[in-house]
N, CA, C and O atoms as a MOPAC input file, in Angstrom:
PM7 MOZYME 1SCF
protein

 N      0.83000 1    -1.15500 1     0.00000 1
 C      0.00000 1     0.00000 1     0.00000 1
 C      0.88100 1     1.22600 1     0.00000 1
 O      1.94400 1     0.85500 1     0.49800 1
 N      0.93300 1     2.06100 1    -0.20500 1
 C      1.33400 1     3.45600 1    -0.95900 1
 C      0.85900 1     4.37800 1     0.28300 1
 O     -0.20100 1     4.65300 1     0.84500 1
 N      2.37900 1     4.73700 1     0.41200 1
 C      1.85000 1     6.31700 1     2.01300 1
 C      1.14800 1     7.04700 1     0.97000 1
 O      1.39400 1     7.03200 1    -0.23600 1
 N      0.12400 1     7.77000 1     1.67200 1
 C     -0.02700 1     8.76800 1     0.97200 1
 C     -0.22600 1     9.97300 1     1.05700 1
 O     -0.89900 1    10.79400 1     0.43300 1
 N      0.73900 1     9.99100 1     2.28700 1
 C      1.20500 1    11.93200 1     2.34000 1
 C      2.79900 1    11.66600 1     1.85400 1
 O      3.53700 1    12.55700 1     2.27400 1
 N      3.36500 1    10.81900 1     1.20200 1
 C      4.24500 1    11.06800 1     0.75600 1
 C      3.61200 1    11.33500 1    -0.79200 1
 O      2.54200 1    10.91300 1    -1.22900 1
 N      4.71900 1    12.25500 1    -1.54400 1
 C      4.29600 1    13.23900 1    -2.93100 1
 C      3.21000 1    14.16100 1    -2.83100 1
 O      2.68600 1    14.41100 1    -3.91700 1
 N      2.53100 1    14.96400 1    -1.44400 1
 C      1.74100 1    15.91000 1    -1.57900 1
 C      2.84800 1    16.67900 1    -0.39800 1
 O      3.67800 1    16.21300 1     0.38200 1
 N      2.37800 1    18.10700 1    -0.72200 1
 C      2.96200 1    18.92900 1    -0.19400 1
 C      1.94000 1    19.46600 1     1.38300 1
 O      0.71100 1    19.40600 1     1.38400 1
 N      2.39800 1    19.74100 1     2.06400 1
 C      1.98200 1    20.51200 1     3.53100 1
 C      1.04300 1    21.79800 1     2.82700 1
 O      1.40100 1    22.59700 1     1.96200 1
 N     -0.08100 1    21.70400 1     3.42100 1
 C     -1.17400 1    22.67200 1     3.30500 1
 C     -1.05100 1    23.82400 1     4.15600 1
 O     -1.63700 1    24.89600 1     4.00100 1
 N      0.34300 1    23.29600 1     5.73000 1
 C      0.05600 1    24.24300 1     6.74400 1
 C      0.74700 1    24.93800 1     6.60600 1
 O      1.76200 1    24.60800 1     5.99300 1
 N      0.61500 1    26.20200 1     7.05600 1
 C      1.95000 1    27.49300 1     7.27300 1
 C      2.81000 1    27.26700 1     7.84800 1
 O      2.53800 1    26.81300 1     8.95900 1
 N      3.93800 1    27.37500 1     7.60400 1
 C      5.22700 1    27.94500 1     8.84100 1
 C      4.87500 1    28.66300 1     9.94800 1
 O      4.38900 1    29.79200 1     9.87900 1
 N      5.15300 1    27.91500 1    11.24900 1
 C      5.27900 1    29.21300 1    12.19200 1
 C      5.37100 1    30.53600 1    11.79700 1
 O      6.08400 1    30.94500 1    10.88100 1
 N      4.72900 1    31.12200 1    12.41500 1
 C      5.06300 1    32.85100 1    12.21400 1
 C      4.82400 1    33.53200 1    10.39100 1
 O      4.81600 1    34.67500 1     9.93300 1
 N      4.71700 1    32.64800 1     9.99300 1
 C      4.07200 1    33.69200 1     8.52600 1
 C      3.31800 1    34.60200 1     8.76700 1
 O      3.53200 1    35.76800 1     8.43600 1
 N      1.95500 1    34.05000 1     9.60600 1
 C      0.86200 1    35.24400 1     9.82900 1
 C      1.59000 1    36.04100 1    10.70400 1
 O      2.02700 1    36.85200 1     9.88700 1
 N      1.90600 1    36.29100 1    11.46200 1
 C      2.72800 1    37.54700 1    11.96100 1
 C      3.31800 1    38.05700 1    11.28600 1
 O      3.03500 1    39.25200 1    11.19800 1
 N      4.40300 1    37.58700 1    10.44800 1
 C      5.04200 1    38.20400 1     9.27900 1
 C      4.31100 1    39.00000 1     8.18400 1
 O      4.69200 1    40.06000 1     7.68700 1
 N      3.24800 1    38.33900 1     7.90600 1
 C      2.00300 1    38.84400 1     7.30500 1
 C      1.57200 1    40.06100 1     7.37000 1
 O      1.56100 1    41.07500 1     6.67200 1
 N      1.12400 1    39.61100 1     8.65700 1
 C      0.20500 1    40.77900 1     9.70000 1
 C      1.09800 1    42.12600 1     9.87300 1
 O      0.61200 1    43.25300 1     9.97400 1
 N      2.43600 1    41.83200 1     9.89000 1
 C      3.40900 1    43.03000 1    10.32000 1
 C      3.63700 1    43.66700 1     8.64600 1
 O      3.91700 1    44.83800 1     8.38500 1
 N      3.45500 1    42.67400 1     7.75000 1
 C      3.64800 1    43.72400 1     6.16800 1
 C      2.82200 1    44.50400 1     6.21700 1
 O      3.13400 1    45.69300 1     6.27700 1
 N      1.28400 1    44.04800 1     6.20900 1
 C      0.55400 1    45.15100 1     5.97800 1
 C      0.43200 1    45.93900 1     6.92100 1
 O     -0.17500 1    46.92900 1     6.51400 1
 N      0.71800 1    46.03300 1     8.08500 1
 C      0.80800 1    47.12100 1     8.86900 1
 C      1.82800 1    47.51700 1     8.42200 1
 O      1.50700 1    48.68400 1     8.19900 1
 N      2.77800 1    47.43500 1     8.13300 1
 C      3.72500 1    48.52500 1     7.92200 1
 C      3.27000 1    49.05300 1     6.11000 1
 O      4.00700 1    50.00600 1     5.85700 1
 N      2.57400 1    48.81900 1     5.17100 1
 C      1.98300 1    48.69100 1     4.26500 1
 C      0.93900 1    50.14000 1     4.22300 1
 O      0.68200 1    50.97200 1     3.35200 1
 N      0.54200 1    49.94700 1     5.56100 1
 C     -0.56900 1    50.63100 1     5.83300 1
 C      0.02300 1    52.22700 1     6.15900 1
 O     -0.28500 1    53.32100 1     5.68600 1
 N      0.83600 1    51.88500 1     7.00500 1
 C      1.65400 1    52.79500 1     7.55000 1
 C      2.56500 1    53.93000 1     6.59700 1
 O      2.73800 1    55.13800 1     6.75500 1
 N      3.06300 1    52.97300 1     5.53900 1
 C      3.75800 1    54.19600 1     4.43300 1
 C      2.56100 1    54.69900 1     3.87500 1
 O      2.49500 1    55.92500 1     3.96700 1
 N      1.36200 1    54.03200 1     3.19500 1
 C      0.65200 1    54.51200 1     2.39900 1
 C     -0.43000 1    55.60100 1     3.04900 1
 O     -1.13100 1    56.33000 1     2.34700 1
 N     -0.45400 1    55.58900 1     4.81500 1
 C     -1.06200 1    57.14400 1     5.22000 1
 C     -0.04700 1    58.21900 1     5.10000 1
 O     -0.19300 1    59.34000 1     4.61300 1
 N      1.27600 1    57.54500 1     5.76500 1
 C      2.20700 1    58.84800 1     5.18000 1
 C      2.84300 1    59.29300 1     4.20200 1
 O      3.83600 1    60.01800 1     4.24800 1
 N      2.25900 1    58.84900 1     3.19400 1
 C      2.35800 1    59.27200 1     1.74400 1
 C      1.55200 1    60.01800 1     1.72300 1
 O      1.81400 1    61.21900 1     1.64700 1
 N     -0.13000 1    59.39100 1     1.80200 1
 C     -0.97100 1    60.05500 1     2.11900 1
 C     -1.10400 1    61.89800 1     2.55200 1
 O     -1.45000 1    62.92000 1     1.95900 1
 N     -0.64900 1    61.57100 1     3.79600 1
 C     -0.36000 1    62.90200 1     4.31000 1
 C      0.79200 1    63.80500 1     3.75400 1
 O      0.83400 1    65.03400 1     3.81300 1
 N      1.46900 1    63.18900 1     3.35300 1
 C      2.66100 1    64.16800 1     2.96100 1
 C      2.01600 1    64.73000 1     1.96100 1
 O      1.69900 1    65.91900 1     2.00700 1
 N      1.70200 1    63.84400 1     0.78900 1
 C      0.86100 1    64.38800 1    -0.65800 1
 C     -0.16600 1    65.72100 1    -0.47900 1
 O     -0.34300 1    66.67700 1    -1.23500 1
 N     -0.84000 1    65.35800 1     0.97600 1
 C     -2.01900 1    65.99400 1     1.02100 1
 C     -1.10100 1    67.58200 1     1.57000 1
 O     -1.53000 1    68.48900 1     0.85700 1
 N     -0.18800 1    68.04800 1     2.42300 1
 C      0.37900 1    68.57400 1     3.16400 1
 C      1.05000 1    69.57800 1     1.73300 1
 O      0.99100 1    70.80500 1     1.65300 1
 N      1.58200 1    68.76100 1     0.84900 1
 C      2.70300 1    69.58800 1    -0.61500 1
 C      1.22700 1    70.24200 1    -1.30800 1
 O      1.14600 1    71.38000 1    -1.77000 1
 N     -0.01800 1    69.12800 1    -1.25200 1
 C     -0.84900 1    70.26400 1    -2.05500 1
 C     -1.61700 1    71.62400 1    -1.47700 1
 O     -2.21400 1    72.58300 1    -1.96700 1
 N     -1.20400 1    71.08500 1     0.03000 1
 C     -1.93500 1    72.49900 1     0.66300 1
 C     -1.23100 1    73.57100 1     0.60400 1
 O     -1.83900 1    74.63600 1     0.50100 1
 N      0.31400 1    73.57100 1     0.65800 1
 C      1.42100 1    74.33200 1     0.48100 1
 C      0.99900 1    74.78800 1    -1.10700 1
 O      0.64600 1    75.95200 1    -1.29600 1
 N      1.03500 1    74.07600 1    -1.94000 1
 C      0.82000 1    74.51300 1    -3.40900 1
 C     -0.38300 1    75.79300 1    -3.02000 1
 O     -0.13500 1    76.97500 1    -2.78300 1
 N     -1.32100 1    75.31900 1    -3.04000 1
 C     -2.23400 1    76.09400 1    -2.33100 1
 C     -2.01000 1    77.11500 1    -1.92800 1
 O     -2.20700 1    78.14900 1    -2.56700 1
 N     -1.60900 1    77.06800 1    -0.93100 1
 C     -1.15600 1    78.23100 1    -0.14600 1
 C     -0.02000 1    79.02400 1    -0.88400 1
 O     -0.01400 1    80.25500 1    -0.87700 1
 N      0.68800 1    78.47600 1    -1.35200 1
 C      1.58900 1    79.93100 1    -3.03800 1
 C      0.70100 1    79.93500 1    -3.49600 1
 O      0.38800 1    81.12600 1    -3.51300 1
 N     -0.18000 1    79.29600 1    -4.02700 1
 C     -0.62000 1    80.13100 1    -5.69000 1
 C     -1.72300 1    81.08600 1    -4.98800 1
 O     -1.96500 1    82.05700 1    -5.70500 1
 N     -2.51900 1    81.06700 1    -3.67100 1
 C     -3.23100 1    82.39200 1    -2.98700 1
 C     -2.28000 1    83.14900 1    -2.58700 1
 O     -2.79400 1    83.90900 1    -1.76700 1
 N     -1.02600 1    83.41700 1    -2.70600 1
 C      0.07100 1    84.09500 1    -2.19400 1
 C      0.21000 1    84.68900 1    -3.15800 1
 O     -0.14300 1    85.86200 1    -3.03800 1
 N      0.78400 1    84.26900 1    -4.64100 1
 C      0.92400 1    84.89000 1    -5.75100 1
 C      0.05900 1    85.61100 1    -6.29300 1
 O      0.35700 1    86.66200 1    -6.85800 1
 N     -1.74000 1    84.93500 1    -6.16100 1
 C     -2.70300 1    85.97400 1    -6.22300 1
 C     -2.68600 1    87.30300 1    -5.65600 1
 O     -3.01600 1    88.39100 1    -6.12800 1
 N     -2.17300 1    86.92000 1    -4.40700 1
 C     -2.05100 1    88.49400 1    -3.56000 1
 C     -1.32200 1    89.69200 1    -4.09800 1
 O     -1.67600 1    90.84700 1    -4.33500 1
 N      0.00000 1    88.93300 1    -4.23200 1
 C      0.87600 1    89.61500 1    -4.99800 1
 C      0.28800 1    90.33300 1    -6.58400 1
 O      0.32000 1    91.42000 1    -7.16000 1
 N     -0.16300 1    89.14700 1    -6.77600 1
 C     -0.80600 1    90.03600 1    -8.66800 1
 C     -1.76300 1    91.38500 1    -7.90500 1
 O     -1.80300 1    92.61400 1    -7.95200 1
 N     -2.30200 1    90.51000 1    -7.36500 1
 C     -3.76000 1    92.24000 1    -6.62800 1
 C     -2.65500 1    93.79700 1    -6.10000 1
 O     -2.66200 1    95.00300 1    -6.34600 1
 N     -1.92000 1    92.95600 1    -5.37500 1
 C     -1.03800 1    94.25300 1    -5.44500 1
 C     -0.77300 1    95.21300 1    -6.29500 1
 O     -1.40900 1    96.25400 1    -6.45400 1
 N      0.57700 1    94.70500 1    -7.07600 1
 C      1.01100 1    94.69100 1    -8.30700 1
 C      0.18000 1    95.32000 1    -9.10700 1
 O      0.69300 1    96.36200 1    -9.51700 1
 N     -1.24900 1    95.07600 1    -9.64500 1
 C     -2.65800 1    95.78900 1    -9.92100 1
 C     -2.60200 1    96.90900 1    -9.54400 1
 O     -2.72700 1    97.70900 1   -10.47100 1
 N     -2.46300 1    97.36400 1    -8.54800 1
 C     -3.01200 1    98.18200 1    -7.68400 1
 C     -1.72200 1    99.22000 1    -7.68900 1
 O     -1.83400 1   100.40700 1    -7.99400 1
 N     -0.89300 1    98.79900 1    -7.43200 1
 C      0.62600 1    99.74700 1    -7.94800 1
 C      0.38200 1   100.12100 1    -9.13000 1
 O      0.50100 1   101.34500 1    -9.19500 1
 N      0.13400 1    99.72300 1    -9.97800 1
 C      0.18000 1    99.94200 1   -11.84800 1
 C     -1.10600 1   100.63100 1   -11.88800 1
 O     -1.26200 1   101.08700 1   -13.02100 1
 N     -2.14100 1   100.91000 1   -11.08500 1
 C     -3.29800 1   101.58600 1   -11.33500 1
 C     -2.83000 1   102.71500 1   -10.87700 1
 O     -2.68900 1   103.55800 1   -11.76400 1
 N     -2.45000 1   103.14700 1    -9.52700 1
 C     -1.90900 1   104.24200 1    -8.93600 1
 C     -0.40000 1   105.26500 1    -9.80700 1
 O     -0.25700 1   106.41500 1   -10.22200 1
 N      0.21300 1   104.37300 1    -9.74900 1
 C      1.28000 1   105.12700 1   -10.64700 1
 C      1.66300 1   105.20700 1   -11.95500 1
 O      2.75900 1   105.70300 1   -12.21400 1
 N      0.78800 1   104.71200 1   -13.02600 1
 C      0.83400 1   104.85800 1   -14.09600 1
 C     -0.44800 1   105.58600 1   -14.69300 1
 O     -1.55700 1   105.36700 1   -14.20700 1
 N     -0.24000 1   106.58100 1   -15.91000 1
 C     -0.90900 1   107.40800 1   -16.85100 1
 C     -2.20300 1   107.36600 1   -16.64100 1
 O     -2.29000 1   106.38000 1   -15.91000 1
 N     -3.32200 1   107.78800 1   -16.79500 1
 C     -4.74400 1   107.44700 1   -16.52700 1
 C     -5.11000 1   107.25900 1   -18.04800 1
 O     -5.82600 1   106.36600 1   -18.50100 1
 N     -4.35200 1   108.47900 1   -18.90400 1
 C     -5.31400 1   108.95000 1   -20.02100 1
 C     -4.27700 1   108.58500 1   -21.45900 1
 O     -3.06200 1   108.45900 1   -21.31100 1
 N     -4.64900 1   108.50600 1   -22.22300 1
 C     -3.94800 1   108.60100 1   -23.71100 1
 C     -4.05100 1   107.12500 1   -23.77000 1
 O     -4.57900 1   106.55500 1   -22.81400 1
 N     -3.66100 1   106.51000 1   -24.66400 1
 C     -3.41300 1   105.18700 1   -25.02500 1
 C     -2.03800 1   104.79200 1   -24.31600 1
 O     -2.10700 1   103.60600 1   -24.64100 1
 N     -1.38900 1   104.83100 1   -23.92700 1
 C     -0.49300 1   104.28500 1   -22.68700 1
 C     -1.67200 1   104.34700 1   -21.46500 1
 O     -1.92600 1   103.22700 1   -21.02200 1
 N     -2.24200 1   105.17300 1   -21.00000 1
 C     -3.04400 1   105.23300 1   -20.09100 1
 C     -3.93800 1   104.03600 1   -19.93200 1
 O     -3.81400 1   103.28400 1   -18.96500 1
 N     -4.71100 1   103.87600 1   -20.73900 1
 C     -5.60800 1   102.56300 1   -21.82000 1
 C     -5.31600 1   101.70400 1   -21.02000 1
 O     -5.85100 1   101.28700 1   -19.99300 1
 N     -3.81400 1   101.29800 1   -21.92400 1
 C     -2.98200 1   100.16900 1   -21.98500 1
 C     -2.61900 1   100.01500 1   -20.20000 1
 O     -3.59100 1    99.44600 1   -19.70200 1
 N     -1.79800 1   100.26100 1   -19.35600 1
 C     -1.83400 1   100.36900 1   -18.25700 1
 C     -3.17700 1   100.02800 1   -17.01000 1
 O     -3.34000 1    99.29400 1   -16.03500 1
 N     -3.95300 1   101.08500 1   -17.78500 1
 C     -5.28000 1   100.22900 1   -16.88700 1
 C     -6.24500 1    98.87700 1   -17.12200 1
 O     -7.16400 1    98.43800 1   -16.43000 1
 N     -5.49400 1    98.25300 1   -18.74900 1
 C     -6.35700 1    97.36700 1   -18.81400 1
 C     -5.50800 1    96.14700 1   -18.07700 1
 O     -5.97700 1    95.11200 1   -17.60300 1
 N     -3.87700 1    96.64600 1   -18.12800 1
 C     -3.28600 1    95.71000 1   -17.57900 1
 C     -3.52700 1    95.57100 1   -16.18600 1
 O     -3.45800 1    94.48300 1   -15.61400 1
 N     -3.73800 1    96.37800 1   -15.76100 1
 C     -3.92200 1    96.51200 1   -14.24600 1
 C     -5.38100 1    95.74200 1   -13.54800 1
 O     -5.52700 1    95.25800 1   -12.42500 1
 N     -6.31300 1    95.84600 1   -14.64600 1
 C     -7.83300 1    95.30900 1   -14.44700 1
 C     -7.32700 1    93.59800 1   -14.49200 1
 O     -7.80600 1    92.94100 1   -13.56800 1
 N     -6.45100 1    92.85000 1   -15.42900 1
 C     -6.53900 1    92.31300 1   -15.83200 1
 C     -5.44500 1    91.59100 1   -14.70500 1
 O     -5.63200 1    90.37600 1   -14.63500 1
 N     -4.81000 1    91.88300 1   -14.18900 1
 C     -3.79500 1    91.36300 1   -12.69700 1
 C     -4.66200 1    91.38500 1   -11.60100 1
 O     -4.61200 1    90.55100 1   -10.69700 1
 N     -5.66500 1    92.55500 1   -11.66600 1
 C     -6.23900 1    92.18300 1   -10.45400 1
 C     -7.57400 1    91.20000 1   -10.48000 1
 O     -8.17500 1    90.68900 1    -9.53500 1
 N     -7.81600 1    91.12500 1   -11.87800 1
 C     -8.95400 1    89.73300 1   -12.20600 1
 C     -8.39000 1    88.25400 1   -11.40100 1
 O     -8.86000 1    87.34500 1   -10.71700 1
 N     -6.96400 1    88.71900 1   -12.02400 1
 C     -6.35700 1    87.02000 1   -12.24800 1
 C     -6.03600 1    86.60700 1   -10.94000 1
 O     -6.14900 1    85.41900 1   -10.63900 1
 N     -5.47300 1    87.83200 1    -9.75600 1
 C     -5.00100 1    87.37300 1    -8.66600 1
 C     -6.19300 1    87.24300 1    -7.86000 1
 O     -5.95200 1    86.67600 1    -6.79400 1
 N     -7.93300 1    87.73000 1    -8.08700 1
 C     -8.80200 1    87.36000 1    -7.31400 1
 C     -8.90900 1    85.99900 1    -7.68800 1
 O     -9.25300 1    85.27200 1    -6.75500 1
 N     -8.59200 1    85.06500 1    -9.48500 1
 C     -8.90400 1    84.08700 1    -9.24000 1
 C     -8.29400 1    83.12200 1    -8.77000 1
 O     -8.77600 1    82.06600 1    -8.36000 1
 N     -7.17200 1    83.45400 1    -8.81100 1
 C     -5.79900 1    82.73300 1    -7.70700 1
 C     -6.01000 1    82.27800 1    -6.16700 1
 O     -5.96100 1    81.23200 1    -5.52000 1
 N     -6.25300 1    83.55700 1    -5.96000 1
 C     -6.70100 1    83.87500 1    -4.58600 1
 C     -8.00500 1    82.77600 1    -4.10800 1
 O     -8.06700 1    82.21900 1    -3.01200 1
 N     -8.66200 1    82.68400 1    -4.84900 1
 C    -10.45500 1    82.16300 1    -4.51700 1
 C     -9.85800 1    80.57800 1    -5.31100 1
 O    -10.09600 1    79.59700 1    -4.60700 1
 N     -9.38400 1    80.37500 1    -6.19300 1
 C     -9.32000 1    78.73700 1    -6.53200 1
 C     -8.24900 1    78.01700 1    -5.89500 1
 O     -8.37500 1    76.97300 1    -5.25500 1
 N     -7.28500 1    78.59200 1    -6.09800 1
 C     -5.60000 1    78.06200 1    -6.24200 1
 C     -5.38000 1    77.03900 1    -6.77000 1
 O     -6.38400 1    76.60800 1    -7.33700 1
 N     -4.33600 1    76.28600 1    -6.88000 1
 C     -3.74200 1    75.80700 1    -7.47700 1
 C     -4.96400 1    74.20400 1    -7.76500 1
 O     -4.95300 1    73.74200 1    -8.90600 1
 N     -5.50900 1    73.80100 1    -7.14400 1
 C     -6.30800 1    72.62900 1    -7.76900 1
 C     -7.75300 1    73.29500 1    -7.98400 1
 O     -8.54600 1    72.66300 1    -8.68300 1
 N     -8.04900 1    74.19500 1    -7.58200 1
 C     -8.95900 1    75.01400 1    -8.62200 1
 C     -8.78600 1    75.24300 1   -10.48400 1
 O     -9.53200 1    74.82300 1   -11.36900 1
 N     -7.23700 1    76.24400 1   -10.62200 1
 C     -7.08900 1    76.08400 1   -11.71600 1
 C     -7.05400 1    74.60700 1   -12.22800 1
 O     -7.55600 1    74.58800 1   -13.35200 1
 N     -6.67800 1    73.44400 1   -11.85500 1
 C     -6.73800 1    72.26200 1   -12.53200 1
 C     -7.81200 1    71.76900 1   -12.83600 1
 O     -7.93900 1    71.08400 1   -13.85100 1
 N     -8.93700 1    72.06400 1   -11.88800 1
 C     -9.81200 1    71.59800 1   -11.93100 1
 C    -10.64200 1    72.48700 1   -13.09500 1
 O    -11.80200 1    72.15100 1   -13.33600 1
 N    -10.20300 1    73.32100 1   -13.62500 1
 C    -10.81300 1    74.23700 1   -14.50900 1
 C    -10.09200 1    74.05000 1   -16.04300 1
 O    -10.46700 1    74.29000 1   -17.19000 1
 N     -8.86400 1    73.49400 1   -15.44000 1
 C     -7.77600 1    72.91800 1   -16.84600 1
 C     -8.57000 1    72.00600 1   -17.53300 1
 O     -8.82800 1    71.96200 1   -18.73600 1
 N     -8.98000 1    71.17600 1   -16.48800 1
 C     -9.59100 1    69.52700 1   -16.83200 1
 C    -10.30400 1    69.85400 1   -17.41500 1
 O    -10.08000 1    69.66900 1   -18.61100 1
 N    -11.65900 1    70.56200 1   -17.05600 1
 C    -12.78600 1    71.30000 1   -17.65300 1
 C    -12.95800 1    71.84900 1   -19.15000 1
 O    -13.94700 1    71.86800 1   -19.88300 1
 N    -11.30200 1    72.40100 1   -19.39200 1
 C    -11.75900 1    73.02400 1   -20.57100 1
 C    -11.19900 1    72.28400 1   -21.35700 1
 O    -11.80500 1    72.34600 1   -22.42600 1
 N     -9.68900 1    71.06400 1   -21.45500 1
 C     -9.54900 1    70.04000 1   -22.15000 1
 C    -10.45000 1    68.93400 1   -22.78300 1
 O    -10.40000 1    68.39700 1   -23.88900 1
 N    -11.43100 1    68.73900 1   -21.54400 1
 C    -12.81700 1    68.08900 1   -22.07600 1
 C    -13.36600 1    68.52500 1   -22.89700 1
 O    -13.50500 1    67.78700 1   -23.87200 1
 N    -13.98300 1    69.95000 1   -22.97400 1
 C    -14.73700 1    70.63400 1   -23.48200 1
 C    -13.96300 1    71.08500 1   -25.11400 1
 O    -14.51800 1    71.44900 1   -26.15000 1
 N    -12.78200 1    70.92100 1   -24.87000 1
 C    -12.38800 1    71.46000 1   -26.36600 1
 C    -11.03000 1    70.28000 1   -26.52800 1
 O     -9.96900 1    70.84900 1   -26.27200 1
 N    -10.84900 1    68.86300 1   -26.87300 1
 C     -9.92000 1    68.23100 1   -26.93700 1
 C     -9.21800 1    68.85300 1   -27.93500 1
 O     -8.17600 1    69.44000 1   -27.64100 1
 N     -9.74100 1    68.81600 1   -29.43300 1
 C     -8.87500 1    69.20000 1   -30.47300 1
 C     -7.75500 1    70.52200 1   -30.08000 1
 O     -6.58400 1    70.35300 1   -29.73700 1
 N     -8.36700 1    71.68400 1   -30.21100 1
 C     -7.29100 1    72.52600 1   -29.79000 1
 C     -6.50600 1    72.65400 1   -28.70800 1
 O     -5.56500 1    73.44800 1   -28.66700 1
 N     -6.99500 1    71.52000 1   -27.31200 1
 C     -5.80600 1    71.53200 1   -26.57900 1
 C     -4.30200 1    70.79100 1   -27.03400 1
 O     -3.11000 1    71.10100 1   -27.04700 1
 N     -5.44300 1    69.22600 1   -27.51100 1
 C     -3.85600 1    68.61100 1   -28.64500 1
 C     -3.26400 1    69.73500 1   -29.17500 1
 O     -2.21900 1    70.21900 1   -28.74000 1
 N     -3.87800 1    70.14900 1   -30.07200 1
 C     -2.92000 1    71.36900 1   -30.78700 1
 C     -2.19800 1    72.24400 1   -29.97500 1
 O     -0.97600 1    72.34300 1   -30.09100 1
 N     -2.88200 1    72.92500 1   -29.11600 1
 C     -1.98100 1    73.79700 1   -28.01200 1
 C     -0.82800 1    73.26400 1   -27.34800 1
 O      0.08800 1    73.96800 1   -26.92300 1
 N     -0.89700 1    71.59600 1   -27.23200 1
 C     -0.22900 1    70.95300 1   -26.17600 1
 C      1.59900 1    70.49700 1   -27.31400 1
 O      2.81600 1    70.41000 1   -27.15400 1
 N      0.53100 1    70.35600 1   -28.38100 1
 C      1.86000 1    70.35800 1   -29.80600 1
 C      2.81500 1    71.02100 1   -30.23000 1
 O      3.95000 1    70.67000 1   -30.55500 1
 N      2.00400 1    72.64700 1   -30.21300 1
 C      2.87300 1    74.26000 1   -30.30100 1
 C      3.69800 1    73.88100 1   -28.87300 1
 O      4.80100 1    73.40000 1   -29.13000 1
 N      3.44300 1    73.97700 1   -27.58100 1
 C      4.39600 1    74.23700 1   -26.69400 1
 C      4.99000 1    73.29100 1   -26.31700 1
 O      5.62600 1    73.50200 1   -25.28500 1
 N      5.07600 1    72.09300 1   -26.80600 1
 C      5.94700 1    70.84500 1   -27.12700 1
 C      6.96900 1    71.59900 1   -27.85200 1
 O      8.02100 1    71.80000 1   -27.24600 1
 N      6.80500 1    72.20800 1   -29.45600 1
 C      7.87700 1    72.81800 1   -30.41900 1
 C      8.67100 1    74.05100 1   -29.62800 1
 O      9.84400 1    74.40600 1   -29.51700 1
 N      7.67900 1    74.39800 1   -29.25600 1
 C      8.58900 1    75.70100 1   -28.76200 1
 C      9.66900 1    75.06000 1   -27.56800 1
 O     10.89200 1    75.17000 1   -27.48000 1
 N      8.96200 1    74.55300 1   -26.95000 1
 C     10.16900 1    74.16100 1   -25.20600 1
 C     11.38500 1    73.29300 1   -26.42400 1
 O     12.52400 1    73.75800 1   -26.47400 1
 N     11.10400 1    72.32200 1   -27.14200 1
 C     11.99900 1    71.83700 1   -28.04700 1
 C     13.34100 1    72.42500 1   -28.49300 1
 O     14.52600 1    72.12100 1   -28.35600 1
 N     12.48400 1    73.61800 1   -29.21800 1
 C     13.55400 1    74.61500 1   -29.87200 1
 C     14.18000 1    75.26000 1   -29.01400 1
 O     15.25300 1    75.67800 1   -29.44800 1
 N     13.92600 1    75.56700 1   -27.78800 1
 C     14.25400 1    76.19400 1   -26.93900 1
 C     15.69600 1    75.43600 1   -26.14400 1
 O     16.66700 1    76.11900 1   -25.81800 1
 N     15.63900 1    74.26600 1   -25.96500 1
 C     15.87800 1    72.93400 1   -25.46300 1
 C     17.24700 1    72.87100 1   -26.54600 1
 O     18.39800 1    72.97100 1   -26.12200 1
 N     16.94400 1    72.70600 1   -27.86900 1
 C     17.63000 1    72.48200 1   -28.98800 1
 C     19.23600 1    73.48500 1   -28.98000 1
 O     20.23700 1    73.04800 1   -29.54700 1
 N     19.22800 1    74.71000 1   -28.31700 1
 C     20.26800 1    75.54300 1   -28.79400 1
 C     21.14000 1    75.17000 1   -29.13900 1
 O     22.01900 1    75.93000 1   -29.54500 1

């Protein structure tokens, strides 16, 4: 008669695997909140510049309204720039930085073709640029 747990293999674990186990994914667990957090921590910082830089544009606005020309076409020119810094740094200010993305996303959807194209031109240009 024929053993016949000889030619089959052990179904049972080794001592201590499940602990070994048990200790991967805890430590598993453990990098992937503090990734977590770190990720979350760099985008609040992002955040927090690009409402910084808004500030700065509102400024900046606000300097270029005060000390430059009111009237003539330099005048014009000056105040539209100035309207147009202090547009951009309120929207800085109020979205930031995953706001604008979230508005990037938005308009890539909404118009694929000419972003390919847009995304093509400043491919060539950084290229040539790149190329010297």
């Amino acid at each position: 008669m024929a053993n016949s747990t000889t030619g089959t293999k052990s179904k049972e674990a080794t001592p201590g695997s499940g602990q070994v186990a048990d200790k991967a994914r805890e430590a598993a667990t453990q990098v992937g909140q503090a990734v977590s957090s770190a990720a979350s921590t760099v985008g609040q910082t992002a955040d927090n510049l690009t409402a910084s830089a808004g500030t700065g544009m509102k400024n900046l606005a606000e300097t270029i309204r005060e000390n430059a020309p009111r009237e003539g076409v330099l005048g014009g020119a000056s105040q539209a720039v100035a309207g147009t810094l202090r547009q951009g740094g309120k929207y800085l200010e109020k979205e930031g930085l995953s706001g604008m993305m979230d508005d990037l996303t938005v308009l890539i959807r909404n118009y694929p073709v000419p972003a390919i194209l847009v995304g093509i031109g400043v491919g060539i240009l950084v290229g040539r640029t790149l190329r010297v």
